[in-house]
N, C-alpha and C positions, 0 to 999 in steps of 0.2 A: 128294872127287871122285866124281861119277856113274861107274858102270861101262858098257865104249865099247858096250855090250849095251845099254841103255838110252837111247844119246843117239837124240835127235831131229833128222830132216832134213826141209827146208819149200823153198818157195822163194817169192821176193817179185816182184810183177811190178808193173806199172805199168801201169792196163788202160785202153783207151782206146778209143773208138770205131772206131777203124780196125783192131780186132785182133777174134779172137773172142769170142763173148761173152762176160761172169766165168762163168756157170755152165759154160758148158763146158772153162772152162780151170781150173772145181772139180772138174768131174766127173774131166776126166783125170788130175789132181794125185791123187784119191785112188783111181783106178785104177792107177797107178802105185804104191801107196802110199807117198808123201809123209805126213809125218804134219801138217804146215803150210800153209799158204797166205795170206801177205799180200798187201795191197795198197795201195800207197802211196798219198798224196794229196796234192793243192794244190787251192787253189780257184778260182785262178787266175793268172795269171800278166802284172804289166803291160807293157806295150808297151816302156817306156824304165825301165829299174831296175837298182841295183845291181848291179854285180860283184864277187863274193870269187872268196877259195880254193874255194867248193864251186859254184861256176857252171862250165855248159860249153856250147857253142854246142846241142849233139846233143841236151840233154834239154831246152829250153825248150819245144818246140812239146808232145812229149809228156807236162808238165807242165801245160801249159793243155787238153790235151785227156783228163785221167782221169775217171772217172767216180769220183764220192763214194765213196768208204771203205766208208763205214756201210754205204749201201744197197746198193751191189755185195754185200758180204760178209753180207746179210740174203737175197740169190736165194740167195747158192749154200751156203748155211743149207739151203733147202730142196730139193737134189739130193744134199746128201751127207749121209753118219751118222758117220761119224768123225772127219774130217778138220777140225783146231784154224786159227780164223780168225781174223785178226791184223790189226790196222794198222801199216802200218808205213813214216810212222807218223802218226800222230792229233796236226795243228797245233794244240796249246792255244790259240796267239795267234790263230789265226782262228776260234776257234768259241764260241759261250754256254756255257757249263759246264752251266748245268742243262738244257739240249733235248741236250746231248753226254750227258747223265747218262743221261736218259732214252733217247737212240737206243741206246746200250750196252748198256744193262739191257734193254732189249727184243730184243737182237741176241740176248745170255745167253741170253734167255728162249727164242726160236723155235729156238736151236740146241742148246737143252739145256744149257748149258755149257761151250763150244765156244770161248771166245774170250779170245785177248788182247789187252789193251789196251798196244797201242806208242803213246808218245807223246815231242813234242819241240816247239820251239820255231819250226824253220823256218828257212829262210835267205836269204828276199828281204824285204831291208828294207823295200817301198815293199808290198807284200801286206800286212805284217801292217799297214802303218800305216792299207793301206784299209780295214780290220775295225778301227781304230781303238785300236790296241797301242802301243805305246812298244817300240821293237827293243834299245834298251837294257834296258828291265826284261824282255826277254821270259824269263828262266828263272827271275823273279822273278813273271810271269803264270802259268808252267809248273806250278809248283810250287801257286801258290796255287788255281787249276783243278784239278787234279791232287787236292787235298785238299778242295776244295770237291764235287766229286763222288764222291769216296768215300764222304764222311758223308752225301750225298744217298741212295748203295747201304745204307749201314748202318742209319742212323738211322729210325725212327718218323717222327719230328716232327724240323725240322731249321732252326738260326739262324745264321747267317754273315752278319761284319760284316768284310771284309778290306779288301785297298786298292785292288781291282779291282773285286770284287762286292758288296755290299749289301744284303741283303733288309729287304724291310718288314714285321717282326712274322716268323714262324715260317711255314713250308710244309709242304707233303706231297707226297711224290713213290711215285707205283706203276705197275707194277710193281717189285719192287726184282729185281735180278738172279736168274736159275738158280742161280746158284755164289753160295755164302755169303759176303758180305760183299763180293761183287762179282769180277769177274774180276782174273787179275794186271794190273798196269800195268809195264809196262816202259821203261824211257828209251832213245831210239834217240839217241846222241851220241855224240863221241867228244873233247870236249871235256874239256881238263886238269882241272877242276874237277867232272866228273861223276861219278865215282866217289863223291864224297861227297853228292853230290846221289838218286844212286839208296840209296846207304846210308840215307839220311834220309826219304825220301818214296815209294820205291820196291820192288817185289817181284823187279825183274832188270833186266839192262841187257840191250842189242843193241849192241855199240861193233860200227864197221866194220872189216872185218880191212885190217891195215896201215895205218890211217890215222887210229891212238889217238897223243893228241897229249901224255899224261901223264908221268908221270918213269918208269916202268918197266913193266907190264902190266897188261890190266885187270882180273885176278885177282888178284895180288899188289897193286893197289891200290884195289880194292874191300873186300880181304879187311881193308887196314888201315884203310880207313873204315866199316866194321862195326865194329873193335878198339875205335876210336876212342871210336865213339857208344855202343855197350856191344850192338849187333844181333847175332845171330847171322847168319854167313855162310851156314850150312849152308839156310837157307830160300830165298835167295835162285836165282835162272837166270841165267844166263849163257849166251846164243844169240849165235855169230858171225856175222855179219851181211856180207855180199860175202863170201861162203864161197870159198875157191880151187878150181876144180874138176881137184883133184889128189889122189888120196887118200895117196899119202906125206905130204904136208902135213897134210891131215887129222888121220892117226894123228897126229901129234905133236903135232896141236893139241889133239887128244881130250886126251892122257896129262897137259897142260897142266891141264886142269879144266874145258871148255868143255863143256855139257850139251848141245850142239846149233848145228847149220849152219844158216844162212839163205842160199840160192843166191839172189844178182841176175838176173835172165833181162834180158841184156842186147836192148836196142832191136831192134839188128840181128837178132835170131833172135826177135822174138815174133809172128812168122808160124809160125814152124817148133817151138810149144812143146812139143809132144811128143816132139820130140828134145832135147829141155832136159831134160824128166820122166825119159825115158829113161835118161839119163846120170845124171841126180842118184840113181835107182834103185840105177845102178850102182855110184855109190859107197857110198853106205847098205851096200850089199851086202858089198864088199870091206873097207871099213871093221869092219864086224860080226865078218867073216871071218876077217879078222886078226888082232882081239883074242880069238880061239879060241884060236888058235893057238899 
């Protein structure tokens, strides 16, 4: 377990035309220092689609109106110097793996090293199937994008024959990433089955707090699908994700093994982000404070 002196606190927002712009709501993040900043994405959103468990009337409109991931998080690249830029999270099923390879590795690149890769599947059936996905295979597209981009960060020269992508003869892709070997990826799920899924192909999870749907937690079963596949635990992150803005809870999430909070800045308040920053400040604070003590 990280010491609570070390954990990191971020917050994830959902940026949209009708809020302020990304840079200024980089700028403040890291004038507050936050040490994160994501920004979620869809690419779209269609008219008549699916309903699950993770649908809800309040976030479709703000889902079809965010601005790109990538490119938002490439401005405020260039307003801040510190502060670690995230998707969160990056739809496998709606994007090319190798133009995703390369927007990434270029993000790396202008921010120095600055970035993590959250990635996930998604959760409107009828989106991924207008990018042309199977909603059924989607952690089975996840996974193979996921590894198809990495060895595009790593490698020289580079050949993949999978059951989504295809290349003809061998390529080259440059720049490769700021950060060696490419930035973390992290999986934003919380699905029963992802613990082994980030043990296998991943650098850390993002599971949402309170709404891991596994047999026991996501630490203790993470920890046993690294056991499993022979990985060490101890490389991996574990960032809570819909952070509780309570810091009683916190601590005990800290003491749990959680290396860090990711605050939601809920809809209703993303006029008001400063007092979001504000507050998440605040806990960083108390949080720190108390494991002093």
């Amino acid at each position: 377990m990280k010491d609570k002196k070390s954990l990191s606190f971020g917050a994830c927002v959902m940026p949209t035309d009708l809020m302020i712009p990304p840079t200024d709501i980089a700028i403040m993040a890291e004038k507050f220092g936050l040490d994160s900043l994501f920004f979620a994405e869809n690419s779209h959103v269609p008219i008549v689609h699916s309903k699950n468990k993770y649908h809800s009337d309040d976030i479709v409109q703000p889902f079809a109106r965010m601005y790109d991931s990538i490119t938002a998080l490439s401005a405020c690249a260039a307003v801040t110097q510190k502060l670690l830029l995230g998707t969160g999270v990056c739809l496998l099923t709606e994007r090319d793996p190798i133009i995703t390879a390369k927007s990434i590795a270029s993000l790396d690149h202008l921010s120095k090293g600055r970035v993590i890769f959250g990635i996930a599947g998604g959760w409107i059936r009828e989106a991924m199937e207008n990018h042309g996905a199977d909603f059924k295979k989607r952690w089975s597209i996840v996974r193979e994008n996921a590894l198809f981009i990495r060895s595009l960060w790593k490698e020289e020269t580079v050949a993949f024959n999978g059951e989504f992508s295809r290349l003809k003869g061998t390529i080259q892709q440059f720049p490769k990433p700021y950060t060696r070997g490419g930035p973390p990826i992290y999986i934003g799920s919380n699905h029963k089955k992802v613990a082994s899924r980030v043990a296998d192909y991943a650098d850390g999870w993002m599971p949402i707090y309170d709404r891991y749907e596994g047999e026991n937690d996501p630490i203790s079963d993470l920890k046993q699908s690294c056991r499993e596949i022979g990985r060490d635990y101890r490389e991996m992150t574990v960032l809570l994700f819909g952070a509780p803005y309570d810091h009683r809870l916190l601590d005990t999430l800290a003491s749990e093994g959680y290396h860090g909070f990711i605050f939601l800045v809920p809809q209703e308040r993303a006029n008001n982000i400063s007092d979001v920053f504000e507050e998440i400040a605040s806990l960083k604070e108390q949080v720190i404070r108390n494991s002093a003590s």
